[in-house]
C-alpha angles and dihedrals in degrees: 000000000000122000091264095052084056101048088053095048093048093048087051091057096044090055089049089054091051097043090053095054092053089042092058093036078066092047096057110093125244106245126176120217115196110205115196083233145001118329098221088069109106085231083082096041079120101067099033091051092057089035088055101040091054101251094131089048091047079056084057090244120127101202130219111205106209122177105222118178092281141282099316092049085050087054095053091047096043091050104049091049096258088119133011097217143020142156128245119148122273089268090065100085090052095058092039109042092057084066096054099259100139096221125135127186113249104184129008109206095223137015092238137059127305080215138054127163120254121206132195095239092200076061089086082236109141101160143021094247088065087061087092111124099012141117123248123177124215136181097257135318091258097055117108090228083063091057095052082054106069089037083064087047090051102056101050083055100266133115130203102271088049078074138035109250113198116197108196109153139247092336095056091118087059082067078054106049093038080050083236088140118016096231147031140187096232159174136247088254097035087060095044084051094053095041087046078057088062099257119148096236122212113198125207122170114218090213073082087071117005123028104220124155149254129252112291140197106243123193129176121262078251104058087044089053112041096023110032099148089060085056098045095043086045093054094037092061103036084054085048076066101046094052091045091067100034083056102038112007091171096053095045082039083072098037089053097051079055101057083041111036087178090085091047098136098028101077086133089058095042089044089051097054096044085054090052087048093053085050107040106022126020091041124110108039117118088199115034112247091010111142118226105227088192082054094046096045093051091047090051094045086051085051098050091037090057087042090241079128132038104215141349124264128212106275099225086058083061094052155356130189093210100120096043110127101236094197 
């Protein structure tokens, strides 16, 4: 074979590579993801990660990351069919479902709470009982981490009029790092932001107290029913995510400020809230997105016995574990 003949051979393969991956590019099918906020926040590292490292694609799913208002506001979208999938936290179901949206979680990304309390320490604040009195800020009075909140409140014996409970979206945490308000129900990165502002930040996990739960993947009765291979390939790639961090936080640390240039720079930040999401979060699931029935039933029986909640539901129409990956 002379050099042209080659040439010409190499160049054809190289146009049938590129013919296949377009080829499979337009095999993967078109799926659209609600989050309850920006995607660029830590709190969805999960989903960009596996987003990022292919495994959506590898499901044969190209992914379409859209904000909605919230989880609520997910719940309400997923449930009516405008969008197969979204995100809220484990606690959703439980709010929505009561008022007749027909969403289940189908994956909760940690076995502890999405929330824990932060506390200036230089606040002379050493339990949650001595936050009488105080003011605590919090993201708004229909977010689940409000309501773990006031289950933290209740069991050390205080309600929600014994505090001031500020509500001040989204940049709540910014109160906290300026010490404009002593304490704040927070989030991983909340908590880094305000320590990165030079506050001495106490931690307490409300799973101490009050076992709410992370953030989970929600889809409609009728996706389950009718689609269940888009939900099962969704979860299994976004555990793959999760996994990825519990297992090797620095090198999906990478793949993540990849996927978010907007933290290029900032690997220490991004490293230290991926270690406060191992410890606080993603911790305490023998098998990674599974969903505890027993958690999920106390939490339910809290929201109905402080009327947040009208009635109970069944608990198997708020979850199933049917598309956890066991291995």
């Amino acid at each position: 074979m002379n050099r042209t003949q080659g040439m010409a051979l190499a160049i054809a393969g190289l146009s049938l590579s590129v013919l296949a991956a377009a080829s499979n590019a337009q095999d993967l099918r078109s799926v659209t993801y609600l989050l309850p906020a920006p995607p660029a926040l830590p709190a969805f590292a999960p989903w960009m990660v596996a987003q990022q490292r292919g495994y959506y694609a590898q499901e044969g799913l190209d992914v379409n990351f859209i904000t909605a208002k919230g989880g609520a506001d997910v719940a309400k979208q997923v449930g009516a069919g405008n969008a197969p999938l979204g995100g809220g936290v484990g606690d959703t179901p439980i709010i929505v479902r009561a008022n007749g949206i027909p969403i289940k979680a189908v994956a909760v990304l940690g076995g502890s709470s999405f929330m824990h309390l932060a506390i200036d320490k230089e606040a002379g604040i050493n339990s949650v009982e001595q936050l009488k009195g105080k003011t605590v800020g919090a993201m708004s009075y229909s977010d689940t981490t409000y309501f773990a909140l006031l289950g933290m409140l209740k069991a050390n014996g205080l309600n929600k009029d014994d505090v001031d409970i500020q509500a001040s979206g989204p940049a709540v945490w910014k109160l906290f790092a300026d010490r404009k308000i002593p304490a704040l129900a927070s989030i991983p990165e909340w908590s880094v932001n305000a320590e990165l502002a030079g506050v001495k930040v106490d931690i307490i996990p409300a799973d101490k107290y009050f076992k709410s739960m992370a953030q989970a993947i929600l889809a409609s009765d009728e996706i389950i029913q009718k689609d269940p291979e888009l939900v099962r390939g969704f979860v299994r790639a976004t555990v793959k995510g999760l996994t990825d961090i519990i297992n090797d936080p620095a090198s999906a640390a990478k793949d993540y400020i990849k996927a978010v240039p907007a933290y290029q720079g900032k690997e220490d930040y991004v490293g230290r809230v991926f270690k406060l999401y191992n410890e606080l979060v993603y911790a305490g699931q023998k098998h990674p997105g599974e969903i505890d029935p027993d958690r999920l039933g106390a939490l339910q029986d809290f929201y109905v016995k402080e009327g947040i909640v009208g009635k109970a539901i069944p608990l198997d129409e708020l979850y199933t574990n049917a598309f956890i990956p066991r291995q």
